[in-house]
N, C-alpha and C positions, 0 to 999 in steps of 0.2 A: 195759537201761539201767543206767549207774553212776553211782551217786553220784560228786560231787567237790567238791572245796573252788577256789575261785580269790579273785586281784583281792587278793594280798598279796604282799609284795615280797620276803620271808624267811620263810625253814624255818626259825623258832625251835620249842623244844620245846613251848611251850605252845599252838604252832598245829597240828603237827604231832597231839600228842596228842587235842587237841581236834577236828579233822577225825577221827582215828581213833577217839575215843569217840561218833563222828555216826555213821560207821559208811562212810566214806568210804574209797571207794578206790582216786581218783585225787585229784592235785593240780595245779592250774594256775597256774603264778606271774606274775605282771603286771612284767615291766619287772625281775628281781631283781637283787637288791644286788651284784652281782659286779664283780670289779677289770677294768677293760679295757688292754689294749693294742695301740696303731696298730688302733683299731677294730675287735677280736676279743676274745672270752672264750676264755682258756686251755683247753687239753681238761680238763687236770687239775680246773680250779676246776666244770665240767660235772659232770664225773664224781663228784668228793666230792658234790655238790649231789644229783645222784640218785640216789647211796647211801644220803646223808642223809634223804631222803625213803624210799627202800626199806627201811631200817631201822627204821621203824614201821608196815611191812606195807603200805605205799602203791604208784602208780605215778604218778613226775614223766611227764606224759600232755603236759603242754605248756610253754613260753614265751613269754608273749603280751609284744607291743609292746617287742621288742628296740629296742635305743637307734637313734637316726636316721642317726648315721654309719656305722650297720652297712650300710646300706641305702641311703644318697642316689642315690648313682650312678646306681643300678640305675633307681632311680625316675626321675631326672633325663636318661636317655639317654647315658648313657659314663662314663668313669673322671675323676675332678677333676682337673684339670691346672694 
């Protein structure tokens, strides 16, 4: 079993740290702060994000409750039109 941190929206440092001195070594972000476009998160804005967490000896382990327009369609039965 792993410890982890979740159910915060940003990698700031004093979360980051703070999971790390629990002794945590993954992290799970709820819904994060990230810019969208036409209903995607940039690869690039991904990737710093889980450098960013890698960078205190963590693993970004999850993304919970991506935004609703990631996903309606899919939920609702076809593409919006």
């Amino acid at each position: 079993m792993r410890a982890g941190f979740g159910q915060f929206q940003q990698a700031t440092p004093e979360y980051l740290r703070f999971a790390q001195q629990y002794g945590a070594t993954d992290i799970l972000l709820n819904t994060p702060d990230l810019p969208s476009y036409n209903g995607t998160w940039p690869l690039h804005d991904l990737v710093n994000l889980r450098r960013n967490v890698e960078n205190y000896g963590m693993k970004l382990s999850a993304l919970e409750n991506v935004p609703t327009q990631f996903y309606d369609h899919i939920m609702l039965n076809g593409p919006k039109t």
